[in-house]
Each structure stands twice: as C-alpha cells, then as structure tokens.
C-alpha positions as CSV (number, residue, x, y, z in Angstrom):
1,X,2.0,-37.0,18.9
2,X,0.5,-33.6,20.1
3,X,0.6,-30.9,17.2
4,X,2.6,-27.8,18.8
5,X,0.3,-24.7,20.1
6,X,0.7,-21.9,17.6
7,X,3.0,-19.0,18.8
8,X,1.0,-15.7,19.7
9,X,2.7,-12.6,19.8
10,X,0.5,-9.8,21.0
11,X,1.8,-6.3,19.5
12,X,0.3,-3.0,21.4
13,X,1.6,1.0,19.8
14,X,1.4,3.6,22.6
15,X,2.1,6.5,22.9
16,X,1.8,8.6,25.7
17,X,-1.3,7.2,27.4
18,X,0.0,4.8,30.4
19,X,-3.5,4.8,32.1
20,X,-5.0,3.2,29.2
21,X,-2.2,1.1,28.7
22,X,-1.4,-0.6,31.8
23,X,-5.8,-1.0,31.1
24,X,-5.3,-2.7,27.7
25,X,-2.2,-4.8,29.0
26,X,-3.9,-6.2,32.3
27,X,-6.4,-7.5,29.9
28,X,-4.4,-9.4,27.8
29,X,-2.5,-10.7,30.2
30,X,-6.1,-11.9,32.1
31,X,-6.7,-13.9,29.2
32,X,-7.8,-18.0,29.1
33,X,-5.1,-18.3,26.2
34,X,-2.8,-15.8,27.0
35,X,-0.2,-14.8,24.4
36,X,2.9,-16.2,24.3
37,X,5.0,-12.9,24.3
38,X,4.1,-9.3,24.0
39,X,5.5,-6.8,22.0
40,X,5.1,-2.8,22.9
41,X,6.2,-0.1,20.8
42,X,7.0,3.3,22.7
43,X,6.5,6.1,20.6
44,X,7.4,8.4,22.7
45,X,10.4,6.6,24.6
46,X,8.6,7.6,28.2
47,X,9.6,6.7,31.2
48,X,6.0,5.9,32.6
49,X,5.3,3.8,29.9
50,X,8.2,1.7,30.4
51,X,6.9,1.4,34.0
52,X,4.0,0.4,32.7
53,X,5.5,-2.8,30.7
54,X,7.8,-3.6,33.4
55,X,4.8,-4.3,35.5
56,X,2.9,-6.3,33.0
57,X,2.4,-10.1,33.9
58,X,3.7,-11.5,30.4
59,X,6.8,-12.2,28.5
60,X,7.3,-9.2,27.1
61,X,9.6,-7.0,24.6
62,X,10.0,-3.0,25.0
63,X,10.5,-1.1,21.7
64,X,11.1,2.8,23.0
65,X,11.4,5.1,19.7
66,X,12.8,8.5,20.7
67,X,11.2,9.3,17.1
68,X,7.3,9.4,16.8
69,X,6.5,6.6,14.1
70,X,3.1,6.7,14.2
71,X,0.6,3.8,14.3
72,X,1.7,2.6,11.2
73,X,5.3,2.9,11.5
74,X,4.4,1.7,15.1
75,X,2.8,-1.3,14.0
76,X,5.2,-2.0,11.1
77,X,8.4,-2.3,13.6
78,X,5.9,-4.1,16.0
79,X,4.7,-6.8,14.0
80,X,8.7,-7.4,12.3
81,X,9.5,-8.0,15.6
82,X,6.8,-10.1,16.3
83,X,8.0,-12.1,13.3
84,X,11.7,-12.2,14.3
85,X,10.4,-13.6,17.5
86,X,8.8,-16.7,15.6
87,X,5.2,-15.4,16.0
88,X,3.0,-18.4,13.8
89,X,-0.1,-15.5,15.1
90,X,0.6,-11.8,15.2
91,X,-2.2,-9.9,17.7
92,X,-2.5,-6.0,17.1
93,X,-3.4,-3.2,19.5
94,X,-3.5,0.5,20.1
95,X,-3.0,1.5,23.6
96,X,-6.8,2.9,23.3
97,X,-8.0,-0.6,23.3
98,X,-9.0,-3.8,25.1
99,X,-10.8,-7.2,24.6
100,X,-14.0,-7.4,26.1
101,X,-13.5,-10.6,27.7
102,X,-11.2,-13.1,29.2
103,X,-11.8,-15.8,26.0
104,X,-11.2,-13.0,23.3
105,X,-8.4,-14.6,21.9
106,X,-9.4,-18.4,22.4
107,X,-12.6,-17.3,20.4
108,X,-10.2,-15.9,17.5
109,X,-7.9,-18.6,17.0
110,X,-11.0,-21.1,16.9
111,X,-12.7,-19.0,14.4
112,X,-9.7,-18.8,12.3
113,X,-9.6,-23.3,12.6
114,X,-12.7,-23.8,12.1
115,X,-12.9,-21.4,9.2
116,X,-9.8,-21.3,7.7
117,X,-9.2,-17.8,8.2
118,X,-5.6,-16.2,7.6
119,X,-7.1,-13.1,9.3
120,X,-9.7,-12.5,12.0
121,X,-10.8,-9.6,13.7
122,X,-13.2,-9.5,16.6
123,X,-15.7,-7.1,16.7
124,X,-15.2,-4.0,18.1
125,X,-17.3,-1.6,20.2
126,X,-17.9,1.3,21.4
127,X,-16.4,1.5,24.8
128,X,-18.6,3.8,26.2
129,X,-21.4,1.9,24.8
130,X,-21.0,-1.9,23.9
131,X,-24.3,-1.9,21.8
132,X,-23.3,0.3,19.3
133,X,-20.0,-0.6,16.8
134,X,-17.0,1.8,17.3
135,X,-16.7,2.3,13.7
136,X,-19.4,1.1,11.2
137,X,-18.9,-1.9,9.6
138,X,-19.8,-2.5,5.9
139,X,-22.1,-5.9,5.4
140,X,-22.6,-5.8,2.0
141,X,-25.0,-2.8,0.9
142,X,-26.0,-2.1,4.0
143,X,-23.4,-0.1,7.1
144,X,-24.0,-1.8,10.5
145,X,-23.7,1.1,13.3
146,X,-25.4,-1.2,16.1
147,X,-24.6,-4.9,17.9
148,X,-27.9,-5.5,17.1
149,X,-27.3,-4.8,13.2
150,X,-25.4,-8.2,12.9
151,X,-26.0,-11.9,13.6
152,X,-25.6,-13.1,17.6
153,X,-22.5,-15.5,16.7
154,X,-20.3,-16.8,13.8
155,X,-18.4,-15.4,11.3
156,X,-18.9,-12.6,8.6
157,X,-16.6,-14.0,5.8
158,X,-14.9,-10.5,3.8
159,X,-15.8,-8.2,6.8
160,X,-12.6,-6.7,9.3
161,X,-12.2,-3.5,11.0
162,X,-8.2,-3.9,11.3
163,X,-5.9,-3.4,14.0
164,X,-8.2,-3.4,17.1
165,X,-7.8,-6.5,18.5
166,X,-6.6,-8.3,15.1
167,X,-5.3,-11.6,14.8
168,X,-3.0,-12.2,11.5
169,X,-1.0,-15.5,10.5
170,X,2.6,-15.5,9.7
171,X,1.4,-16.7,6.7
172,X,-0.9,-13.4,6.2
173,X,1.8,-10.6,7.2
174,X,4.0,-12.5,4.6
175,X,1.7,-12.2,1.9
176,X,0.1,-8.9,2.4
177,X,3.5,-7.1,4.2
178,X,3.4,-4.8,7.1
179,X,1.9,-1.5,7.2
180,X,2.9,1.3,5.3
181,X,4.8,4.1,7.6
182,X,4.2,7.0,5.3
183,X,0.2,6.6,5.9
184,X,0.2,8.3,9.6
185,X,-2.9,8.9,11.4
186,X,-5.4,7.5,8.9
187,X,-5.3,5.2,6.7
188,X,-3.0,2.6,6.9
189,X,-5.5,-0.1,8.3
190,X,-7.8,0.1,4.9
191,X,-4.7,0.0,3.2
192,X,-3.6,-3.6,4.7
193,X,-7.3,-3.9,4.4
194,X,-6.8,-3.6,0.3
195,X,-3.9,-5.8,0.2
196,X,-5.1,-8.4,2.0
197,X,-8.6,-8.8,0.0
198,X,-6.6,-8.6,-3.1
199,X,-4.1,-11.4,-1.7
200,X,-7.0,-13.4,-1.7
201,X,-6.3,-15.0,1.9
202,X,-9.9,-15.6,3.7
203,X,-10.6,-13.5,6.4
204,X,-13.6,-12.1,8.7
205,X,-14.9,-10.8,12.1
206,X,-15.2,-13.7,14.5
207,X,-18.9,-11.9,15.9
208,X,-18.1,-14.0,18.9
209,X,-14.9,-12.1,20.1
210,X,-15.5,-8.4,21.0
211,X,-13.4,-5.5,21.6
212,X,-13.6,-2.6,23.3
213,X,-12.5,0.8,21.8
214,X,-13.4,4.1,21.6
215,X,-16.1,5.6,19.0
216,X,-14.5,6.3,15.8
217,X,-17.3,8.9,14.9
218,X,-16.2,11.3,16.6
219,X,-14.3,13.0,13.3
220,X,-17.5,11.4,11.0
221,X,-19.7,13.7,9.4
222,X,-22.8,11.4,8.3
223,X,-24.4,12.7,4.9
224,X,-27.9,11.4,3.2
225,X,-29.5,9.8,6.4
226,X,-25.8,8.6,7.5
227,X,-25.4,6.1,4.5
228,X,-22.5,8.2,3.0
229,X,-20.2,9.1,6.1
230,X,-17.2,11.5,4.9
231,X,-14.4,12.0,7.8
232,X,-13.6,15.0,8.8
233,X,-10.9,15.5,11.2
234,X,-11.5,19.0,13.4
235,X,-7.5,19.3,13.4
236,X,-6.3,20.8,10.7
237,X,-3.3,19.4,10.1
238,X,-4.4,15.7,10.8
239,X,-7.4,16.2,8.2
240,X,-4.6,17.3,5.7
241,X,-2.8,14.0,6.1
242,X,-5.8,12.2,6.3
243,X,-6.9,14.1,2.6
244,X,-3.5,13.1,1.4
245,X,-3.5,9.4,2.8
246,X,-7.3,9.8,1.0
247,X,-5.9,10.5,-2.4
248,X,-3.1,8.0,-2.2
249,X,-5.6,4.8,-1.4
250,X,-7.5,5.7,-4.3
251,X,-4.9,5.8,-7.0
252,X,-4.0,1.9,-5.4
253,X,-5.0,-1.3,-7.5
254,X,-8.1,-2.0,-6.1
255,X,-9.4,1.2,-4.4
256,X,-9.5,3.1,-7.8
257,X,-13.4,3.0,-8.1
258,X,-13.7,5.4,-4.6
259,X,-12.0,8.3,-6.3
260,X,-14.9,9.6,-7.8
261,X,-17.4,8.7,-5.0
262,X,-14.9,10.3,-2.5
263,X,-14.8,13.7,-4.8
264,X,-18.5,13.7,-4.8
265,X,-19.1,13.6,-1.1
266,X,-16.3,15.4,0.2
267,X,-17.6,18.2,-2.9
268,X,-21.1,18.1,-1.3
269,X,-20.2,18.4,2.6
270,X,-17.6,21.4,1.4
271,X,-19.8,23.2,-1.1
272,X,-23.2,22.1,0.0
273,X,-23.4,21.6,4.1
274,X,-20.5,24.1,5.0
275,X,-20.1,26.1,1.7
276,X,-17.0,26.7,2.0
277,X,-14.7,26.9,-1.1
278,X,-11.7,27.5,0.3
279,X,-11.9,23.8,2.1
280,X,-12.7,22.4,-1.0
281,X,-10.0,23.2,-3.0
282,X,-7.8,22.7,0.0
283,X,-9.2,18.9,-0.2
284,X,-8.6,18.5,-3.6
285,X,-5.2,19.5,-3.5
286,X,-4.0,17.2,-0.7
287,X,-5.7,14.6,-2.2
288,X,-4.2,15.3,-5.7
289,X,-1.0,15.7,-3.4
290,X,-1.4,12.1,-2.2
291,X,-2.4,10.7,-5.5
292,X,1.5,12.1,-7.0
293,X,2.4,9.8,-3.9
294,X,3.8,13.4,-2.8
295,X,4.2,12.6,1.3
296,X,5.5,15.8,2.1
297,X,4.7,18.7,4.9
C-alpha cells in the first residue's frame, strides 16, 4: 500500500506589499512539490492584495484582518488555520520573501526524512546578494555572514533562522504552540526559536534549500569587529517595542543568560559609540518594561 503524501499548507502574512507578493506566491506555486493549499493573511484587508490571491495558481484560503496583527499575530491566525485545514507540514512566509528555486520545498521535506527533523528551515539570503546570509547565522562560536561561511550541502543540526521559508510538523506547532501576538515587529521568531530548542524536537537548516529575502542588517549596528551585533531600529517607536520584546525574551526559561550580555552591549553602543544617555536609560526602561511583561504603549 502507498503511505499517503504528507499535507503541506503554505502560510504567507502581507501586508500592504502586492508587488512582492504576487512575486513570493508565483514562486510557490512554480514549485516541483507544490503545497497542497495556501493560506494568506491580509493585514490590512486590501483590495489589491486580494487581487493578488485570487490570481494565484493554488488552492488557496484568504484571511483579510481589518485589524493590523502583525507578523506574529499574522502568523499565529495563519498557521491555526493551517492546522484546522489538516496541515501534517505547516510552510511560513512574509510577503518579503521567496524560495530560490523550484525544488525548495522537495529539498525540505527530504531533509526533514532523512534526518528526522520536526523543523527545517532553508537558508536564507540576501536577495540583493545571494552570497551573503540575510541575517547571520550562529554556528556554534563563530557567526556566519557569507554562503561561503557554511558547508556546500547537508544539514546543520540546532541551527534555524525562523519564518522565512520554514517548514514545521503538526507535531512541532503542537508542541512548541504558535507565535506569541504580543511580540510585534521583533521578536517573536527567537521566541518560537526558544521554545522549540527547549521542546527538544530536532531541527536545522536544510543548506541545500535557499531562500531569498531581504538583508536583515539594515537596523544592525555591528560592535568589536561585528562579532557582537546590537539591533538598532532607526524608528523610534519600532526600536521601543523591539527594547521591550528585548527585555521580555530575556526574563523567559532559557534566554535568561542574555540579560546581562544584552545590557552590556546595548550600554556600550549608547554610552560608548553614540554617548548618549538619554538612549540608554530609555533602553533600560523598555526593556525593564518588557521584563514586568508590561506590553503597553
């Protein structure tokens, strides 16, 4: 008897980006295994981007939210879906994003047989430049920036960038959960990130699978050579969420250890590199803000 193909959903967040989306859609549907249904959250309930996924060239469920959620409140109502729709494999997305090739996904869900992997991400890259990593990726001491940094093929076992291009099990999103909503703009992927290493479920990057999305380091401020990063945002209010989304993952089982790390780097970019007091106390009291679990304006 022939076992039964596992059931991939693909879930995509936009929000008011239909270019890029209708981009990142075309190339999911141009897949070797395309996914079995697709799921797209509208944050902004918009009228283009509903054109958008009435055009796509998959099965396909429209979420509009007349309320911004977020890409974690995005994802959360995304990937329930996703479940309700008897997803066995969940496939996560920003609008921002796309695989690299046409055997993305085929190279995912054999790295997660042949490994026994609950979780695998693909690579991803900068868009603008495929040999360097949108966002650096740890490899045990040592922070991979560049393709060339990391082996040509298999699978680094412990190692994920989430979201961008993810492939989770049901069984995964059952044990870890779905992402937290309160943890807008940053955050919430090294959040799931911390659940799902302290779930103990194996996981990696699949280094054959790549994804294309744009440079996270655009908000990264690079300190001692660029071996201690600190993020930055230049808006102010998105770097007080992000400070408070800070101070909340560090109080978490787990993530306890980077408190003091984080206050010594974010006190040496502040004080030392900009000197400027004033942003330093603002830091520390969004971050003590988020470490009451206080997630209000």
């Amino acid at each position: 008897m022939t076992p039964t193909a596992p059931r991939v959903v693909a879930v995509v967040v936009s929000y008011r980006r239909p270019g890029l989306l209708a981009r990142g859609l075309a190339a999911l549907a141009a897949q070797d295994r395309r996914p079995d249904h697709l799921v797209v959250v509208d944050n902004a309930d918009d009228p283009l981007t509903r054109d958008v996924v009435d055009g796509c060239d998959l099965p396909v469920t429209y979420l509009p939210s007349a309320t911004n959620l977020g890409g974690a409140g995005g994802f959360a109502y995304g990937v329930l879906t996703a479940r309700a729709l008897g997803a066995d494999w969940v496939w996560m997305a920003d609008d921002d994003g796309r695989p690299a090739s046409t055997s993305t996904l085929t190279s995912l869900l054999h790295a997660a047989e042949d490994e026994g992997l609950e979780a695998v991400a693909p690579l991803v890259l900068d868009v603008d430049d495929p040999t360097r990593l949108a966002f650096g990726l740890r490899v045990g001491t040592r922070r991979a920036a560049a393709r060339s940094h990391l082996p040509a093929s298999g699978v680094l076992r412990g190692v994920a960038n989430l979201f961008n291009g993810t492939l989770l099990s049901a069984h995964a999103l059952d044990a870890v959960g779905v992402p937290d909503p309160r943890l807008v703009v940053r955050g919430d992927e090294v959040e799931v990130h911390r659940r799902l290493v302290r779930s103990g479920l194996p996981f990696g990057t699949c280094l054959d699978a790549a994804w294309l999305h744009p440079s996270g380091a655009r908000d990264v401020v690079p300190l001692l050579g660029g071996n201690v990063p600190v993020y930055v945002p230049a808006d102010p209010e998105r770097a007080r969420v992000a400070y408070r989304n800070l101070g909340w993952l560090t109080s978490q089982p787990g993530m306890r250890w980077r408190r003091w790390p984080d206050e010594a780097r974010y006190a040496w970019y502040h004080l030392v590199v900009r000197r400027d007091p004033g942003a330093w106390r603002e830091w520390r009291e969004r971050s003590a803000a988020g470490r009451r679990e206080q997630f209000v304006s």
